[in-house]
C-alpha positions as a printed Julia matrix, in Angstrom:
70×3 Matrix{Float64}:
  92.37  109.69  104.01
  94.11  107.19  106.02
  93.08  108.94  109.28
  89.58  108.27  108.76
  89.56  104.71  108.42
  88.18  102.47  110.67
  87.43   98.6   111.2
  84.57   98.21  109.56
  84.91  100.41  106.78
  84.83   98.91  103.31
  87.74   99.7   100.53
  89.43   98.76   97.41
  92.63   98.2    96.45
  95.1    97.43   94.4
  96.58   93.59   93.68
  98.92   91.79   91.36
  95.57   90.22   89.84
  93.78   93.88   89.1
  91.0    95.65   92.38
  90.32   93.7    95.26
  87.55   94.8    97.23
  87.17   94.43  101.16
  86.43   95.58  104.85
  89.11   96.2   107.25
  89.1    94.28  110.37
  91.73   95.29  112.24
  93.72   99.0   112.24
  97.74   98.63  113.43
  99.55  101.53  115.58
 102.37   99.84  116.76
 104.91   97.7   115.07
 103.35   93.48  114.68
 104.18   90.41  112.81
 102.3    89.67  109.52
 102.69   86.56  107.39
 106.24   86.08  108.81
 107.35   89.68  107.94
 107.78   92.44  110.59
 105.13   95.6   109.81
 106.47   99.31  110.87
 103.46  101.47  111.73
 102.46  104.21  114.41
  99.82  106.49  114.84
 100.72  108.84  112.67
 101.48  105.91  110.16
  99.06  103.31  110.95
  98.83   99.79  109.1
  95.44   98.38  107.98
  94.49   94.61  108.08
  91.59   93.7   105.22
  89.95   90.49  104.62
  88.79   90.55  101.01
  85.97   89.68   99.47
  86.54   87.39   97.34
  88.6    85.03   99.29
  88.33   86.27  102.37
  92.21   86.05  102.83
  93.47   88.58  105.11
  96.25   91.17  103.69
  98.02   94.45  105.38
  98.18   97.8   103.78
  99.28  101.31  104.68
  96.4   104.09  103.92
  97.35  105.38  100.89
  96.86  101.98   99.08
  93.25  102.11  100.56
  90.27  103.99   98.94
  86.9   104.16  100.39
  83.99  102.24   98.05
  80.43  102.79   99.79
């Protein structure tokens, strides 16, 4: 599914604290910084930025941690 996501799109996933729900605001291709931590990603692998929410904190995922809520 990861190929089909785009900024915009809202998803859920997974936290320490149980499902977090969210849009994505910003999809990666190339390696970038995050938080302090460097974030490996390509187009074939991309790297999704989502802003949840309930805080509206902003956290980085790879695809497969992402599922599509309508």
């Amino acid at each position: 599914m990861s190929d089909q996501l785009r900024v915009g799109d809202r998803v859920r996933w997974n936290s320490r604290t149980g499902a977090v729900t969210g849009e994505i605001t910003e999809v990666h291709t190339s390696d970038f910084e995050f938080m302090g931590r460097r974030r490996l990603c390509s187009e074939a692998e991309p790297q999704y930025k989502v802003r949840s929410d309930a805080t509206q904190l902003h956290a980085v995922h790879r695809g497969e941690a992402l599922h599509r809520v309508s």
